[in-house]
OpenMM code with the backbone's topology and positions (N, CA, C; nanometers):
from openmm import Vec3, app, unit

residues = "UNK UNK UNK UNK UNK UNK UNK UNK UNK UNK UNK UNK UNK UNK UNK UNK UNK UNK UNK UNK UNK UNK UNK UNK UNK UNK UNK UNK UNK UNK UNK UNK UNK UNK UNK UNK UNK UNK UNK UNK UNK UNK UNK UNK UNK UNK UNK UNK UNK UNK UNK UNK UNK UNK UNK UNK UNK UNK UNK UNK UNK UNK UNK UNK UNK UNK UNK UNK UNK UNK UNK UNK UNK UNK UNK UNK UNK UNK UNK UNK UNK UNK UNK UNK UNK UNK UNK UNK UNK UNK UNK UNK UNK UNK UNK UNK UNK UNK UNK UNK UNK UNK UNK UNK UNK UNK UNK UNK UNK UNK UNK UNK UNK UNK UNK UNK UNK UNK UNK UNK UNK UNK UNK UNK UNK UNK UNK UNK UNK UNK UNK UNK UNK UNK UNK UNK".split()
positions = [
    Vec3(-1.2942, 1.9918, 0.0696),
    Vec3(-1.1806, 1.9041, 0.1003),
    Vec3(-1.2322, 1.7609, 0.1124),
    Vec3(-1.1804, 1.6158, 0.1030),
    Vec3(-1.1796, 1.5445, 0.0773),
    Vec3(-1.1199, 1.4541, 0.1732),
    Vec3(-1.1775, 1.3507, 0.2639),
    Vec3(-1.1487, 1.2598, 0.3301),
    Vec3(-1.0141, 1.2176, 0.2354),
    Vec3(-0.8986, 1.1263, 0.3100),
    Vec3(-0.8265, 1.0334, 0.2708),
    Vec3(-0.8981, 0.8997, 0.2363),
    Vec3(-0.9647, 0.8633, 0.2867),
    Vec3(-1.0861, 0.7136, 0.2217),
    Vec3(-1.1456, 0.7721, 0.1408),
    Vec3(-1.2368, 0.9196, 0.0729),
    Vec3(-1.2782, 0.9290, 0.0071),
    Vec3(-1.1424, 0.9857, -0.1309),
    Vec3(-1.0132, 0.9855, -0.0667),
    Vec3(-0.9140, 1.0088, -0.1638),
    Vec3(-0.8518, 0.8256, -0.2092),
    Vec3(-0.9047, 0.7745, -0.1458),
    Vec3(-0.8335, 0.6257, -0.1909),
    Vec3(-0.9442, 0.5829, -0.2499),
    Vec3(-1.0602, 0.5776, -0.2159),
    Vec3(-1.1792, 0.5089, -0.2786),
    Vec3(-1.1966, 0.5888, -0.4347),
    Vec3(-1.1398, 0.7023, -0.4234),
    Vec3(-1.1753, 0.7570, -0.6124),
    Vec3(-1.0522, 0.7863, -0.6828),
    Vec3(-0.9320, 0.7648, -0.6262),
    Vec3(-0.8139, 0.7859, -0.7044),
    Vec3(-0.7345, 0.6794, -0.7147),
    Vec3(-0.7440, 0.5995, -0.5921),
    Vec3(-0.6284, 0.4802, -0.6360),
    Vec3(-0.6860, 0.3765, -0.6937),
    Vec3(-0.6266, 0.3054, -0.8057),
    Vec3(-0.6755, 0.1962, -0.8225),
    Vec3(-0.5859, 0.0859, -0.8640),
    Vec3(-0.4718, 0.1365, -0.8938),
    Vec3(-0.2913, 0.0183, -0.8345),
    Vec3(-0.2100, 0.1114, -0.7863),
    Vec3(-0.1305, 0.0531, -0.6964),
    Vec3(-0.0256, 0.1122, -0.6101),
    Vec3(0.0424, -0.0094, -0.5852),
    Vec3(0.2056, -0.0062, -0.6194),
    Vec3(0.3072, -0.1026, -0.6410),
    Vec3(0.3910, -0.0919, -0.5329),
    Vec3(0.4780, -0.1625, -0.4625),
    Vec3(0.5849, -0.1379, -0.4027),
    Vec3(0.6641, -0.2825, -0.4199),
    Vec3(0.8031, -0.2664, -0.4452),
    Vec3(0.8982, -0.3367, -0.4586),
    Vec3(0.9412, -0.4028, -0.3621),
    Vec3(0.9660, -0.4733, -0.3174),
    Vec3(0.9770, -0.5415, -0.1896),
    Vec3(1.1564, -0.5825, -0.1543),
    Vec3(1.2242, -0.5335, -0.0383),
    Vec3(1.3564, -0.5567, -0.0661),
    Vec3(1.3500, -0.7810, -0.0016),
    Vec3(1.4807, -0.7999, -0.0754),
    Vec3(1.4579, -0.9589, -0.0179),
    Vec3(1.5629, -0.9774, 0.0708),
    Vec3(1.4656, -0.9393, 0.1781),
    Vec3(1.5352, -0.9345, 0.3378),
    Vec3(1.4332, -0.9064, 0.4174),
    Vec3(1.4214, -0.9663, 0.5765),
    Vec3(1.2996, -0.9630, 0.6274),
    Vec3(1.3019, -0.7926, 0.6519),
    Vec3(1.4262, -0.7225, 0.6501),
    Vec3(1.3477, -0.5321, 0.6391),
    Vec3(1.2391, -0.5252, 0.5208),
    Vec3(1.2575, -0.6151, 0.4339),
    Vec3(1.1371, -0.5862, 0.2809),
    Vec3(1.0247, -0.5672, 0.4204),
    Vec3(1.0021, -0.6806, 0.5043),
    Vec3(0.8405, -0.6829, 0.5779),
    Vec3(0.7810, -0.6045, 0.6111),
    Vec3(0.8870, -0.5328, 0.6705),
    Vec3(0.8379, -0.4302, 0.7987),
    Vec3(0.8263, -0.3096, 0.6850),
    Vec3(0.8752, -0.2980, 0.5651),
    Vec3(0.8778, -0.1588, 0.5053),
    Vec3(0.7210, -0.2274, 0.4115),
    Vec3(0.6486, -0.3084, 0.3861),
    Vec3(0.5754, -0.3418, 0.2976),
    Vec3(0.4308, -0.3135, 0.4038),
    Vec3(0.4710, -0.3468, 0.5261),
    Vec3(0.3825, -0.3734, 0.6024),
    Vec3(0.3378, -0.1949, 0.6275),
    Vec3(0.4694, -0.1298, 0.6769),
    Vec3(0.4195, -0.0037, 0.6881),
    Vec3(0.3488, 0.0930, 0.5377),
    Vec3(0.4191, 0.0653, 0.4123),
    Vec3(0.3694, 0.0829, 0.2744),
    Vec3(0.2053, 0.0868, 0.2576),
    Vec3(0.1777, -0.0572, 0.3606),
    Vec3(0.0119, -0.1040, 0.2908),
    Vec3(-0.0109, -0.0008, 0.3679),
    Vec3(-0.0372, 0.0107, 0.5195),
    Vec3(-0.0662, 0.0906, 0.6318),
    Vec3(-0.0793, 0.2719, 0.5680),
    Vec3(0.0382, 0.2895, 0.5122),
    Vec3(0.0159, 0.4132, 0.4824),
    Vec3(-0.1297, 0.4063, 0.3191),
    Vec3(-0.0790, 0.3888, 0.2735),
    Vec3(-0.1946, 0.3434, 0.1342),
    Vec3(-0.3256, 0.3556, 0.1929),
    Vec3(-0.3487, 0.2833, 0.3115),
    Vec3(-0.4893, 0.2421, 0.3205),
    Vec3(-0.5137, 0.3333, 0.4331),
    Vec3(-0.4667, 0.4532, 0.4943),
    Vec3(-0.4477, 0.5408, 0.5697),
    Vec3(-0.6030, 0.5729, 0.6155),
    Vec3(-0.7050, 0.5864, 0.4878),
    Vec3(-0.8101, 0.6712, 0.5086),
    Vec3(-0.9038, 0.5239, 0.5424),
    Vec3(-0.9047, 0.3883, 0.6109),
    Vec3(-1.0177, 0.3126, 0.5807),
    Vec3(-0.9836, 0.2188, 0.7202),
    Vec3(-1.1377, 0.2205, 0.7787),
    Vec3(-1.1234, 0.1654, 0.9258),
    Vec3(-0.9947, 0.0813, 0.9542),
    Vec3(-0.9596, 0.1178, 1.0827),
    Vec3(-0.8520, 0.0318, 1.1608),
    Vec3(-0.8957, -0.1083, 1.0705),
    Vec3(-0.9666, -0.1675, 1.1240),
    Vec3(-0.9791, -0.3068, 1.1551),
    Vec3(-1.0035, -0.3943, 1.0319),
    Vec3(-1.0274, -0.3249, 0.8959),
    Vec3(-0.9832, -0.3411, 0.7569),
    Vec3(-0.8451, -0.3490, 0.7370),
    Vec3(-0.7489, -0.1971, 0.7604),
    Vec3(-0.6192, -0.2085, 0.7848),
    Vec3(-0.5862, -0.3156, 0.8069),
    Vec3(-0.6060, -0.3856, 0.9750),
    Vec3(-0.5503, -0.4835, 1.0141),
    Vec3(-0.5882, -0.6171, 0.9359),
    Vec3(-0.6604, -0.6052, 0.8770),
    Vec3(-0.6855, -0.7449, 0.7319),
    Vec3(-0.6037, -0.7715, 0.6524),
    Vec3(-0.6154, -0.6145, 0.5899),
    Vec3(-0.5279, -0.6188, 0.4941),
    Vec3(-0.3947, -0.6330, 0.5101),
    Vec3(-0.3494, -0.5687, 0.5704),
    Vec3(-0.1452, -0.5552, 0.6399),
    Vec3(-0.1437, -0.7537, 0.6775),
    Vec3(-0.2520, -0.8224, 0.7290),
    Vec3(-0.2228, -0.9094, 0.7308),
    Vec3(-0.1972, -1.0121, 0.6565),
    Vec3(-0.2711, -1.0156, 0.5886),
    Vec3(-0.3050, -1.0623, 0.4474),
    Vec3(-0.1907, -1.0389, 0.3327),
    Vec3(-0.1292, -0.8939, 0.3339),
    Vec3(-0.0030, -0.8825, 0.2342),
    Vec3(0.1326, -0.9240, 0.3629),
    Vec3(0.1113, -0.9281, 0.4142),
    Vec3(0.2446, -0.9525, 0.5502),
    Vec3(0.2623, -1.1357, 0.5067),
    Vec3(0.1482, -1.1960, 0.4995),
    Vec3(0.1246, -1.3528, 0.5018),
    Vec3(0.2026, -1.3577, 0.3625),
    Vec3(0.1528, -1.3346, 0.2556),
    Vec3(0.1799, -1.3202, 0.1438),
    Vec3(0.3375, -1.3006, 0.1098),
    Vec3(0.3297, -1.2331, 0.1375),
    Vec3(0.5039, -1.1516, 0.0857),
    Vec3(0.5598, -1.2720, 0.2094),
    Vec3(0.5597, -1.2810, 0.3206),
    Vec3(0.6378, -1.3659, 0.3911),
    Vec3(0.7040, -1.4617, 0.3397),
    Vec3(0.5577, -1.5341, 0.2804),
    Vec3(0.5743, -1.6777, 0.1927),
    Vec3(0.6547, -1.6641, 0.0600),
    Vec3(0.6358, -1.5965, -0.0058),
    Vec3(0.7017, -1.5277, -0.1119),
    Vec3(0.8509, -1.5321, -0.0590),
    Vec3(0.8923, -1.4488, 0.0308),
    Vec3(1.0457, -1.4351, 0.0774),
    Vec3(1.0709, -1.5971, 0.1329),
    Vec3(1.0330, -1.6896, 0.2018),
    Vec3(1.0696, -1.7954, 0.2389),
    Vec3(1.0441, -1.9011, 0.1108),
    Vec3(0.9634, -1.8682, 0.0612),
    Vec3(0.9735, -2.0188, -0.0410),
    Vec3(0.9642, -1.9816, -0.1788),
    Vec3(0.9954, -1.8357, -0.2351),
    Vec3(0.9973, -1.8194, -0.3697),
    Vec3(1.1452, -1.7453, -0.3547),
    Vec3(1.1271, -1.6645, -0.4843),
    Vec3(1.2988, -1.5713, -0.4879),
    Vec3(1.2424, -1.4697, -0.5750),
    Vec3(1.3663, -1.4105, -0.5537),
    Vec3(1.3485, -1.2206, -0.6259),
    Vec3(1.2998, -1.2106, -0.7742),
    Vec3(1.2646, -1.1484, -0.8203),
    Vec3(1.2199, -0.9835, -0.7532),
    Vec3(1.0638, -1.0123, -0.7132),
    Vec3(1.0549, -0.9679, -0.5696),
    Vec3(0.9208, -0.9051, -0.5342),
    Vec3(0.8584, -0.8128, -0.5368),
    Vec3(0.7269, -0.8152, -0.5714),
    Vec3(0.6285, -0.6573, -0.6140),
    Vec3(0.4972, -0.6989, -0.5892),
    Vec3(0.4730, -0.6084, -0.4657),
    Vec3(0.3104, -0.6260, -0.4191),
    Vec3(0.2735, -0.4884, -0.4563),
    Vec3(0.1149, -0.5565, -0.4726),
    Vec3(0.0540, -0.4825, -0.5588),
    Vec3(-0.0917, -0.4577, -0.4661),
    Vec3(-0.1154, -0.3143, -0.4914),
    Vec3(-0.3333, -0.2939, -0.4041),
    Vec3(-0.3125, -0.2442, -0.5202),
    Vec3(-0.4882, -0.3533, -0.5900),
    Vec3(-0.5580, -0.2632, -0.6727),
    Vec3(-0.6741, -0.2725, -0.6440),
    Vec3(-0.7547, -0.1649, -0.6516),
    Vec3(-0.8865, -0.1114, -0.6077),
    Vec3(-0.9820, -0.1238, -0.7040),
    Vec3(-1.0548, -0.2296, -0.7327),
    Vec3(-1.1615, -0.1808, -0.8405),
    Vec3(-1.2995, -0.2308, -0.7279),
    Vec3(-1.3513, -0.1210, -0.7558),
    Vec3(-1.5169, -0.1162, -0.7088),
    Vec3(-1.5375, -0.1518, -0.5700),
    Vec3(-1.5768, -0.2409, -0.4991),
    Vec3(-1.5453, -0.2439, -0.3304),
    Vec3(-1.5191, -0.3473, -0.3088),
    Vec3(-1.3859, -0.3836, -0.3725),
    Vec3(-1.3183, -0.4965, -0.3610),
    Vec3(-1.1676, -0.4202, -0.3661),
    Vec3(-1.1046, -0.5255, -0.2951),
    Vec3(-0.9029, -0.4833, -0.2601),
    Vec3(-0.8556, -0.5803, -0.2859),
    Vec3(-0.7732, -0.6320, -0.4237),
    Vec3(-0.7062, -0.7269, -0.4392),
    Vec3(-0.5373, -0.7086, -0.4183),
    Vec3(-0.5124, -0.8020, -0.2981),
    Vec3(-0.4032, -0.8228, -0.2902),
    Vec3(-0.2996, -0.8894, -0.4026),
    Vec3(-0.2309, -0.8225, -0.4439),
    Vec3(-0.1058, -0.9829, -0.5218),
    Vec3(-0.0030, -0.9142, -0.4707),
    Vec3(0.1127, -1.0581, -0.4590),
    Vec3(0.2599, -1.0092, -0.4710),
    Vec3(0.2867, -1.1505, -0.5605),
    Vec3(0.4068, -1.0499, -0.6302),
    Vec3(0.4879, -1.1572, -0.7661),
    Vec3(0.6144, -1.1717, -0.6781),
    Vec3(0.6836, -1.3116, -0.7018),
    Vec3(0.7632, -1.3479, -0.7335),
    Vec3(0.8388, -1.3991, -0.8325),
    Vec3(0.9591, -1.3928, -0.8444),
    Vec3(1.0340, -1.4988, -0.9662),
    Vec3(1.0583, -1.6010, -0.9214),
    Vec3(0.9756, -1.7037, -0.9376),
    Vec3(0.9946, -1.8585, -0.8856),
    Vec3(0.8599, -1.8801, -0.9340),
    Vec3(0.8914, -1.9562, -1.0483),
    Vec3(0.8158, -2.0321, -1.1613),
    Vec3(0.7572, -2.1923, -1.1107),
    Vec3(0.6593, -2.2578, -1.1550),
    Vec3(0.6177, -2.3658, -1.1094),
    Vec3(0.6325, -2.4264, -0.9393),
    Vec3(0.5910, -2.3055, -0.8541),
    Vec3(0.6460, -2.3279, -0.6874),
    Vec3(0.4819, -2.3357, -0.6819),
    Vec3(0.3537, -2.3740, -0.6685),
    Vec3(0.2702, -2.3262, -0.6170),
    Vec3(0.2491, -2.3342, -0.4781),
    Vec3(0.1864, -2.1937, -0.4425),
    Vec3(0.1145, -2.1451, -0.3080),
    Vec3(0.0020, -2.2465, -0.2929),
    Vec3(0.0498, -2.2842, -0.1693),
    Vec3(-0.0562, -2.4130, -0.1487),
    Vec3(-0.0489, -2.4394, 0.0454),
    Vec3(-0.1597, -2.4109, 0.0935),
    Vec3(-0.1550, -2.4635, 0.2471),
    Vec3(-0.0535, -2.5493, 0.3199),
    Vec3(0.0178, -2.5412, 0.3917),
    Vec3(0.0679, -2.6684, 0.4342),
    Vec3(0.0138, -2.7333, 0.5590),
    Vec3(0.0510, -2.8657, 0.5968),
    Vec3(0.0313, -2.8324, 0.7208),
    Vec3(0.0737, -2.7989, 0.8525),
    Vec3(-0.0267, -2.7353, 0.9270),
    Vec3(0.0426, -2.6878, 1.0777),
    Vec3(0.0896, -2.7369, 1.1342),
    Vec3(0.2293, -2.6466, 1.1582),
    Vec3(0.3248, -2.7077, 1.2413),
    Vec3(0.3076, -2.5874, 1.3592),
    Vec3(0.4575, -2.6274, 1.4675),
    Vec3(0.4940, -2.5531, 1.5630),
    Vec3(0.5664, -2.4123, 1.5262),
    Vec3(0.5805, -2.4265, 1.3998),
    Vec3(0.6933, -2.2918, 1.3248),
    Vec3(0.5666, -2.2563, 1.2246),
    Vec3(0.4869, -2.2951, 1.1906),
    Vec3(0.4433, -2.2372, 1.0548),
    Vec3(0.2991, -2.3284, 0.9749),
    Vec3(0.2446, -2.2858, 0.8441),
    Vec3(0.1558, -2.3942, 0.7745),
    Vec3(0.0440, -2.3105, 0.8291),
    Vec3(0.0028, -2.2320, 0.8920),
    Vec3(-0.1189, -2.1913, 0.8645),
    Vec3(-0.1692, -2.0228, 0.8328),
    Vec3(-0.0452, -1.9881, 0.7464),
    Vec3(-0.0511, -1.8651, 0.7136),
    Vec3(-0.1445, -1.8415, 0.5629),
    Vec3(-0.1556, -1.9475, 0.5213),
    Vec3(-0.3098, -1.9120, 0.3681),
    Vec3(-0.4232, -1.9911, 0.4549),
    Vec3(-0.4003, -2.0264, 0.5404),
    Vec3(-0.5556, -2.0824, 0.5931),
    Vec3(-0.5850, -1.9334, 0.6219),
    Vec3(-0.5295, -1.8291, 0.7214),
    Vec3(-0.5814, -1.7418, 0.7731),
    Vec3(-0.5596, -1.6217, 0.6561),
    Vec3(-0.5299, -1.7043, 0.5250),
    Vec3(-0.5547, -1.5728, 0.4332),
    Vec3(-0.7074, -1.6021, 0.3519),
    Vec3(-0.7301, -1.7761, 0.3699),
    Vec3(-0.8417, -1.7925, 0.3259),
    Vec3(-0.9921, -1.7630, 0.4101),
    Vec3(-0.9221, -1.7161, 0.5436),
    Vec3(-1.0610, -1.6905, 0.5860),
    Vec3(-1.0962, -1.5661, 0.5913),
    Vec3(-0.9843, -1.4855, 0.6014),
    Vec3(-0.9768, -1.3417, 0.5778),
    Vec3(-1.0158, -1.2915, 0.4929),
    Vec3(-1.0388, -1.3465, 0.3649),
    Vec3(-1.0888, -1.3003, 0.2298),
    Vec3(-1.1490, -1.3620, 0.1738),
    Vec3(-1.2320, -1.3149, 0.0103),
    Vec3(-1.3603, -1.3499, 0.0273),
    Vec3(-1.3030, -1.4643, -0.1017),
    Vec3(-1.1518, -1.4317, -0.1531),
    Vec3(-1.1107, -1.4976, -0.2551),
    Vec3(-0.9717, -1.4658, -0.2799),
    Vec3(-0.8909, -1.6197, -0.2871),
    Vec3(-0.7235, -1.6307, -0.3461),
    Vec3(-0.6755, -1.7251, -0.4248),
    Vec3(-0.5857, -1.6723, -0.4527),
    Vec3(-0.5672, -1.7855, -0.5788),
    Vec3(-0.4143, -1.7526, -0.6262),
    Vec3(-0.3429, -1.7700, -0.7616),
    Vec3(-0.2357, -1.7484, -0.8159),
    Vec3(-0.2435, -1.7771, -0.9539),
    Vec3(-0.1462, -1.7416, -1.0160),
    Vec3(-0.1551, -1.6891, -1.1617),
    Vec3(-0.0038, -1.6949, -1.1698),
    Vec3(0.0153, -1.8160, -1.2950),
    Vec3(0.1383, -1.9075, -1.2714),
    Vec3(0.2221, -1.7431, -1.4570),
    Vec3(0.2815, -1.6816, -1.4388),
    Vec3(0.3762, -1.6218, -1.5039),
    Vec3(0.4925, -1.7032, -1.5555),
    Vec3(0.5232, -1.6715, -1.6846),
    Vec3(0.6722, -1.7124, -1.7585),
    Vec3(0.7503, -1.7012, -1.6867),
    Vec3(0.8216, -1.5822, -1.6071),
    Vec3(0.9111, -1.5158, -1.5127),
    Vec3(0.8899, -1.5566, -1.3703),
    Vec3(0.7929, -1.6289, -1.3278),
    Vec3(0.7339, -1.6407, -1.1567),
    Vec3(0.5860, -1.6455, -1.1718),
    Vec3(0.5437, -1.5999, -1.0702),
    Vec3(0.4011, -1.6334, -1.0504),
    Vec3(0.3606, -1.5772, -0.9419),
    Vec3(0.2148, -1.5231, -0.9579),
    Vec3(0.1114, -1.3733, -0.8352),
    Vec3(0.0370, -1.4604, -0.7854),
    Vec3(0.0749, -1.4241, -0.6317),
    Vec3(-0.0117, -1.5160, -0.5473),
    Vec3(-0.1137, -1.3804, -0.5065),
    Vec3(-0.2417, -1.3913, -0.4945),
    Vec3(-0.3401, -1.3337, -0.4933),
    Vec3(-0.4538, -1.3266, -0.4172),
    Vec3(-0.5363, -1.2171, -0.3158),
    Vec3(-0.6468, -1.2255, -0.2306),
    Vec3(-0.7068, -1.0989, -0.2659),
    Vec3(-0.8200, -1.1263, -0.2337),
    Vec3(-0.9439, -1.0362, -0.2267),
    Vec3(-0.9968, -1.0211, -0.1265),
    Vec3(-1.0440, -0.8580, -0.0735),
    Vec3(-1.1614, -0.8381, 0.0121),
    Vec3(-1.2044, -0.7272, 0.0082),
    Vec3(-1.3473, -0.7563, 0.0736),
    Vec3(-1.4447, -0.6518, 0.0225),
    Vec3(-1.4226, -0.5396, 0.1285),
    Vec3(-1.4379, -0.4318, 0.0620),
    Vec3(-1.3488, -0.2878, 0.1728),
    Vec3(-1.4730, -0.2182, 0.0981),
    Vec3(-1.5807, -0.2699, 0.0569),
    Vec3(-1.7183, -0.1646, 0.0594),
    Vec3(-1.6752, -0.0510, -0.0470),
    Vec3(-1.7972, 0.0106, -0.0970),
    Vec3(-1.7619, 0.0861, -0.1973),
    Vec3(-1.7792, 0.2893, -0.1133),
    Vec3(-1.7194, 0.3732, -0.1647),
    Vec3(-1.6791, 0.5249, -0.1056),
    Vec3(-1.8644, 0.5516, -0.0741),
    Vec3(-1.9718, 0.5064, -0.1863),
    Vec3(-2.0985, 0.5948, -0.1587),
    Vec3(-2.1646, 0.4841, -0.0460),
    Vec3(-2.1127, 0.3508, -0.0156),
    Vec3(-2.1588, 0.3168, 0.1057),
    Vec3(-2.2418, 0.3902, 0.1961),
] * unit.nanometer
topology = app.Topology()
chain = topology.addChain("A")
for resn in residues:
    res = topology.addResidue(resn, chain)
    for name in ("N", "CA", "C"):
        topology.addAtom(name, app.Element.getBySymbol(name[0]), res)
């Protein structure tokens, strides 16, 4: 039998979920990653859920539909993306306020790499982190 981390580390390598555009999308995306990443320390979990929570947030406040976050797994790396349809918006720091502006600072420290990838239809805002490889 087979750990759940040793079932995510050799079988998954994208897993999609659609995101509804309403803050319920959050809480169902947030629990989505949570279950996905079921088999791999708490405190990775809590990276990651943060990291797509930041993401998709921004996405729902300053882009538009359709949303689709994405874990894909290659080698011992976890790249986050979620797409939106909202073309030429780029994801870009703002600054901190009393409401908000420092939700990609704490995605940039959280990970080892982000970025975006400007689409015809919208554009994938994107993070990486290293979640170690299964023969660790």
């Amino acid at each position: 039998m087979t750990s759940p981390d040793a079932a995510f580390q050799q079988d998954m390598s994208v897993t999609e979920f659609a995101m509804a555009d309403d803050v319920h999308g959050l809480a169902e995306v947030r629990a989505w990653t949570r279950a996905t990443l079921s088999g791999l320390p708490e405190e990775m979990i809590t990276d990651v859920v943060m990291v797509v929570d930041e993401l998709s947030s921004n996405a729902l406040r300053h882009a538009r539909a359709p949303y689709l976050v994405r874990l894909r797994h290659v080698g011992g790396r976890l790249r986050v993306e979620v797409e939106d349809g909202a073309p030429g918006s780029p994801a870009r720091p703002g600054p901190p306020t009393g409401t908000g502006g420092h939700g990609l600072t704490l995605v940039a420290l959280s990970t080892t790499a982000w970025g975006q990838t400007a689409r015809p239809e919208g554009k994938t805002v994107w993070a990486e982190l290293d979640i170690g490889r299964a023969d660790d």
